[in-house]
C-alpha positions, 0 to 999 in steps of 0.5 A: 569873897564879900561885897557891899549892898545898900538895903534901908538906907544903909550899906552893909559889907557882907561875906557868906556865912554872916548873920545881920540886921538890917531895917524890916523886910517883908518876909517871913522867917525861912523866906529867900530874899535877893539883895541887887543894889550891890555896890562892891565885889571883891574876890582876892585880887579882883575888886568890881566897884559899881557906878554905881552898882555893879551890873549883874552882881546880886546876893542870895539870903535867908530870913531868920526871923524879925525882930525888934532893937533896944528901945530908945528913950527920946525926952524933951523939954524946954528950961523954965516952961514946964514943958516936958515930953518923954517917948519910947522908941523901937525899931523893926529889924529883918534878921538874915543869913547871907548865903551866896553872892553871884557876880 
């Protein structure tokens, strides 16, 4: 079984068990979160696609903890003008465990 939610912008397909990163949740390490903009359900056979989420379908998770991603360098600069700019970058990530998904 696995379905697809929508959290920070983005969709995810997850399946119970899975760990992933998603954009910054305000929880606590250890913290239940529900994700309820399920797009998709699918159970062998029998796939439930939402218009445009599925009614009633809800995934259960745990915070492991919060994180941050790999920095990114942003440089910019404009030829022959002396112009130059050099930034650093990191995102907050929510690190989670999917533990149940309700359809």
């Amino acid at each position: 079984m696995y379905a697809v939610i929508r959290t920070g912008g983005k969709q995810y397909k997850v399946a119970v068990g899975d760990q992933l990163s998603v954009e910054k949740l305000p929880a606590e390490a250890g913290q239940a979160v529900q994700f309820d903009d399920v797009l998709l359900v699918a159970d062998g056979e029998n796939v439930k696609v939402g218009t445009p989420t599925v009614e009633g379908a809800l995934v259960k998770a745990t915070v492991l903890d919060q994180e941050r991603g790999p920095k990114i360098r942003i440089f910019k600069f404009k030829a022959k003008k002396r112009y130059r700019r050099r930034a650093g970058h990191k995102q907050n990530y929510t690190r989670v465990k999917i533990d149940e998904i309700v359809a």
